[in-house]
N, C-alpha and C positions, 0 to 999 in steps of 0.2 A: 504494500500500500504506500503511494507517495506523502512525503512529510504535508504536516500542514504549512502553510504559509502566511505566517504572520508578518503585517506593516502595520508598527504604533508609531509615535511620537505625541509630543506636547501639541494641544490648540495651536492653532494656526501656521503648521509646518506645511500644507499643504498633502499629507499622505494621502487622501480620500481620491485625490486628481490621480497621483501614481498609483495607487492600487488598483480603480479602473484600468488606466492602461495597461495594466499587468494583466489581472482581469481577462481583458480583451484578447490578448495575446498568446494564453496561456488557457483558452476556454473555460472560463473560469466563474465563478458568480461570488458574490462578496458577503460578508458574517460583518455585520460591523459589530464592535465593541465599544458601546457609549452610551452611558447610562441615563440620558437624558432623549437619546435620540428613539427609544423605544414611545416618546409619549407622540400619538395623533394632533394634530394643531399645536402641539411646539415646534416650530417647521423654523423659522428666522433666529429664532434665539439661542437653539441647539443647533445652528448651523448644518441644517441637512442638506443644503446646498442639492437637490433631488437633481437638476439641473447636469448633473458633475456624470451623473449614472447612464447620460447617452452620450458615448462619439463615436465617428466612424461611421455615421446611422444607424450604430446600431446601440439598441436598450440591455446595458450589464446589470441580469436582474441582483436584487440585493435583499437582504435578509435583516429580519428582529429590528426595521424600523417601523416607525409607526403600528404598535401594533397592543398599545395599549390605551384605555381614556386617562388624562390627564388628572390627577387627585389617587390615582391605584400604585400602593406600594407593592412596585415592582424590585425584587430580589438579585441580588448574587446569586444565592440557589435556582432561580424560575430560569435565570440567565444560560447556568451551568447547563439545567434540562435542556433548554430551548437551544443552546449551541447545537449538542451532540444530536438532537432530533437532525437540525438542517444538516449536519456536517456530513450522516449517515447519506441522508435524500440523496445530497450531490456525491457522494461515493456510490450511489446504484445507477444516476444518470450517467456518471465519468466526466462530471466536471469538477474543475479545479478549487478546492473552498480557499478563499480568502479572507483572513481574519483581518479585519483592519480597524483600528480606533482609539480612543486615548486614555479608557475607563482600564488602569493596570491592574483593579480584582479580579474582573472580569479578563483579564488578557491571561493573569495568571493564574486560576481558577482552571481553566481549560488547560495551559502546557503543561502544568503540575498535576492535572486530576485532580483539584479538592475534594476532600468526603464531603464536604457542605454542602454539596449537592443537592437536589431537592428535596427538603427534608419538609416533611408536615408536621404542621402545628398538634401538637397530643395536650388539649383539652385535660384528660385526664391526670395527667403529669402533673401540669399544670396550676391544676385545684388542690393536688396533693402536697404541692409545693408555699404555696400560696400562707401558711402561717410562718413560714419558716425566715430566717432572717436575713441579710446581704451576707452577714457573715458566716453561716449555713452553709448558706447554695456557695458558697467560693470555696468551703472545704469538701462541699458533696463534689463539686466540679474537681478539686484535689484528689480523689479518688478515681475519676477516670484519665487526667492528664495533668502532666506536669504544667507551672501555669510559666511561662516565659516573660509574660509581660502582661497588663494590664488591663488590654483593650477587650478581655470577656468580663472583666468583674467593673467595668466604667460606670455602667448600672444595672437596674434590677432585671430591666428588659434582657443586653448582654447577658447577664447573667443566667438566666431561664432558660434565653435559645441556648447558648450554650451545652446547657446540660441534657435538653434536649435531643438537640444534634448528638452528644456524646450516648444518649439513647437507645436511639434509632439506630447509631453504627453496629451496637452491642448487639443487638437481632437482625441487621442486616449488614454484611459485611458490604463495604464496595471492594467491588469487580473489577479493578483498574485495566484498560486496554493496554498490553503486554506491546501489541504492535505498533502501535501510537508513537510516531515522528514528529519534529516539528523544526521549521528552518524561521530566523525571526530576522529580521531588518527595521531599525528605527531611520525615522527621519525628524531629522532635526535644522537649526541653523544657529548661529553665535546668537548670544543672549540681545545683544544691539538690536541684531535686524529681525529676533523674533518679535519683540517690542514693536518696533515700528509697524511688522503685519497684524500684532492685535491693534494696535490704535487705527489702522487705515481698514481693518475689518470690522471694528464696531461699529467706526463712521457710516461704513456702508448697510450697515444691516440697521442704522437710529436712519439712516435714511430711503431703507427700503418696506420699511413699514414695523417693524420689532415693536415700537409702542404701540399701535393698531392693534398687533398681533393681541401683546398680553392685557389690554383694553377689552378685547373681544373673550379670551378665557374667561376673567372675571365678570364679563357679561352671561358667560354659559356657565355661569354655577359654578366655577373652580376658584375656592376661597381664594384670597390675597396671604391668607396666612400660606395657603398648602403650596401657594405659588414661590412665596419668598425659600421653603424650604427646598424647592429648587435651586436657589444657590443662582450666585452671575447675574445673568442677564436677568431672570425674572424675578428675583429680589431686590436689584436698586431699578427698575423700572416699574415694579409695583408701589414701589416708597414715592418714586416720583408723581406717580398720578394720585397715588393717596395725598401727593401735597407735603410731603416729608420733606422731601429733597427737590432744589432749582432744577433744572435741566443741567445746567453745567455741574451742578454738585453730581450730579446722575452721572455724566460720562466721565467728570475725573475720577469718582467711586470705582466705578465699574470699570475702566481702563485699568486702575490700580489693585481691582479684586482679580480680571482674566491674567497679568501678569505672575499674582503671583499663586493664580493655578495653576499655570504654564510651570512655574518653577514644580512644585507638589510634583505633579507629572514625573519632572525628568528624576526629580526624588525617587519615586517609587520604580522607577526603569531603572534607576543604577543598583539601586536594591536587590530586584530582581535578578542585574548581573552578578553581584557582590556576594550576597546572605542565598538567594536561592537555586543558585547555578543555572540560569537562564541562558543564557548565550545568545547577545545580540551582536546584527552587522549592522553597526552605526555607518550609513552611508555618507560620503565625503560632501559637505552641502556646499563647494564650491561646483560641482559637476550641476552640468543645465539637469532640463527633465529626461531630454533622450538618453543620456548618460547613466542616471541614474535609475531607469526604467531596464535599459539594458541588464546593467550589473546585477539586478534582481533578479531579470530573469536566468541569465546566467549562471549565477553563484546556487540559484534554486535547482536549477536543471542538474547540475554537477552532483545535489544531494540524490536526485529524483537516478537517473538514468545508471 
């Protein structure tokens, strides 16, 4: 079975344009990874750029966008399922999956196999649990795993699924795929000029309608609370129409908030090289696009053949 082929990078590197053309080249259909780009009518703010999915005249179908309403907590775990459902699809059609996007749970989630997987909520647990106290559930969860660090006991919530998940593995082992490959290429550019492409892409998206956009959600019944926890664009564009923030407050905010998700980002990619043996090819972001389009395919094909 050929590796998977993975393109991440930070907002605004342009990956989603090189993936296509891989994509295209390579018969291929795309899995994006982004965790905002699964909502319906978040279309300008999550930058889905839908636009990007035809050249050549031809339409490279795409996958797990759009494919939730807006206000629905959608998961890492639903993520995990929903990968491996499409990734299976296009492994019977004998097209190429391509995972592309800049949500790194969900990138590594999928190269690593998490058990997190989709795990349902157990009601029952749950009630059972439910007198018990933070300091409890952090030593009941001490009995099924070493804790490393923090981020399951942050609160009670963490804490629950946690022990949950740790559960559910106990009566269902995961089946990890033994044959599962995967070839990964980031794209990126020097911190200067990735700066420069947020600020000239939010311009263009505050001038292609984005407050319309989230004007209109809050028109259709999706709180301004449940928007802001969207994060970015739909939290200081909500403040702004609520009247919180000028406009200009609105875009130095938010230029200043996508920057330093942008950083986060490259955070959790070196991480993934560093602490989880991930193995990326940071491509050279002085090569144009055909360059760089090439080298992927190439360097992929070399895994593949």
């Amino acid at each position: 079975m050929p590796p998977l082929l993975t393109i991440l990078g930070p907002t605004a590197c342009g990956k989603t344009h090189i993936a296509v053309e891989v994509a295209y080249r390579l018969d291929g259909e795309i899995i994006s990874a982004d965790s905002r780009q699964v909502f319906r009518r978040m279309d300008i703010g999550t930058g889905k750029d839908l636009m990007e999915y035809r050249i050549h005249d031809t339409e490279i179908p795409y996958h797990l966008i759009d494919i939730c309403e807006p206000g629905y907590e959608y998961s890492a775990g639903e993520f995990y399922r929903d990968f491996w459902r499409v990734y299976d699809l296009l492994q019977t059609k004998g097209k190429t999956p391509v995972l592309c996007g800049g949500t790194g749970l969900y990138i590594e989630s999928v190269l690593l196999q998490y058990p997190f997987a989709f795990v349902p909520e157990n009601t029952e647990l749950r009630q059972r649990l439910s007198s018990q106290s933070d300091e409890q559930l952090t030593q009941l969860l001490q009995t099924y795993i070493k804790l490393h660090n923090h981020t399951d006991t942050e609160s009670r919530d963490r804490l629950l699924r946690a022990i949950e998940i740790q559960e559910y593995q106990k009566h269902h082992p995961l089946e990890l795929r033994t044959d599962f490959k995967y070839v990964t290429f980031g794209i990126t550019y020097p911190r200067e000029t990735i700066m420069k492409r947020i600020r000239q892409r939010l311009e263009e998206r505050l001038e292609s309608g984005m407050i319309d956009e989230v004007k209109s959600l809050i028109d259709n019944d999706v709180s301004p609370e449940r928007l802001q926890r969207y994060g970015l664009e739909y939290r200081y564009v909500t403040q702004y129409l609520q009247k919180q923030l000028t406009y200009s407050q609105m875009l130095e905010l938010l230029n200043i908030a996508i920057r330093q998700f942008a950083k986060r980002q490259m955070t959790w990619f070196r991480h993934m090289e560093k602490s989880k043996g991930i193995s990326i090819n940071w491509i050279n972001p002085d090569m144009d696009f055909e360059e760089k389009v090439s080298l992927i395919i190439e360097t992929y094909k070399s895994y593949t053949y």
